[in-house]
N, C-alpha and C positions, 0 to 999 in steps of 0.2 A: 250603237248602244253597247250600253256595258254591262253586265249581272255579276254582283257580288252576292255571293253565298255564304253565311258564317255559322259556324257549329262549335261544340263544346263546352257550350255555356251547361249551367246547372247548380245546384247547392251544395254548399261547402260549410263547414265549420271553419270559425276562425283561427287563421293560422294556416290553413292547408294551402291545395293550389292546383292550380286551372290551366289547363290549355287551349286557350280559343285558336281557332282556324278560318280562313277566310279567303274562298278559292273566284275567281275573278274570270269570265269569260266575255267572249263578244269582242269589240272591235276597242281591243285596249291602247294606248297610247303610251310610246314609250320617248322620251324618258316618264317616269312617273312618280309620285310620291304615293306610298300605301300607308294607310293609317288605324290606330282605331281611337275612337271616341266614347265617352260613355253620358248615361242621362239617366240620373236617378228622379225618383216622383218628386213633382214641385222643383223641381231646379234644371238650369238652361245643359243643354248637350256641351260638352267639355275633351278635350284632346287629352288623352292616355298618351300616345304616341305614333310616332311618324317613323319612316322608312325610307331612304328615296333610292331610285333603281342601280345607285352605287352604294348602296348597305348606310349609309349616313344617317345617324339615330337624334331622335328629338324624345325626350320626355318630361310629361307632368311630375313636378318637383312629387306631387301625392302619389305617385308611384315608383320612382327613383331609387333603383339598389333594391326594388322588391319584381319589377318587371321587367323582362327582355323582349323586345322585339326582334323579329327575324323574316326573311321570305326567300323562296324560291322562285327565281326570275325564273325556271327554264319551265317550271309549275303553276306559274301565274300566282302562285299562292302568298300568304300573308301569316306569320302567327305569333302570337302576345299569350309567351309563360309568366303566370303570375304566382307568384309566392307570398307567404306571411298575410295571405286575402285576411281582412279587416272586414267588419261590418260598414264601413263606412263606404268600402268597394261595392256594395249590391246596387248594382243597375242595369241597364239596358244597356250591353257594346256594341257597338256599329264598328263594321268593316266601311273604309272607305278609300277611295281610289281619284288621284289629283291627277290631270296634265302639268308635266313639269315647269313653274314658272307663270300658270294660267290658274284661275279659279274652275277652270272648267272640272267638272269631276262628277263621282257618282257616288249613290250609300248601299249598301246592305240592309236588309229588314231588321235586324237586329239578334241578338242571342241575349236572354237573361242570363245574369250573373247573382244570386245570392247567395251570403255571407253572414250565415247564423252565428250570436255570440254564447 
């Protein structure tokens, strides 16, 4: 099994910015792709961005030139700086954690993210 733990979340005014965090224990699987996702009310869970255990970045065009993704393989960790947070950004992030090349994977409970305008 695998626990992901995510922190950081909380409100913001629009424009400012957030560092979420998302620390990964248990019997993790490497290579791996680390990610976060988010899920605002009423609408399906959605890919912010990906990582994989060689730093190779994916992201949501809706976040692009506003978020970095970043992790510490020797920390197991994960973390997604956001900047210029939009009200359209308040949701739910999930940390989440892939076997590389396999759907096999895991979630985090989530961190809130709100984005007062």
């Amino acid at each position: 099994q695998v626990q992901l733990v995510e922190s950081g979340g909380g409100l913001v005014q629009a424009g400012g910015s957030l560092r979420l965090s998302c620390a990964a224990s248990g019997n993790i699987f490497r290579p791996n792709v680390m990610g976060w996702y988010r899920q605002a009310p009423g609408k399906q869970r959605e890919l912010v961005a990906t990582i994989t255990s060689g730093a190779n970045t994916n992201y949501a065009d809706s976040v692009k030139g506003r978020s970095t993704i970043s992790r510490d393989n020797a920390k197991n960790m994960v973390f997604l700086q956001m900047n210029s947070l939009k009200p359209e950004d308040t949701a739910v992030y999930y940390c989440n954690l892939v076997k590389f090349g396999t759907k096999i994977g895991y979630w985090g409970q989530g961190t809130q993210v709100t984005v007062s305008s």
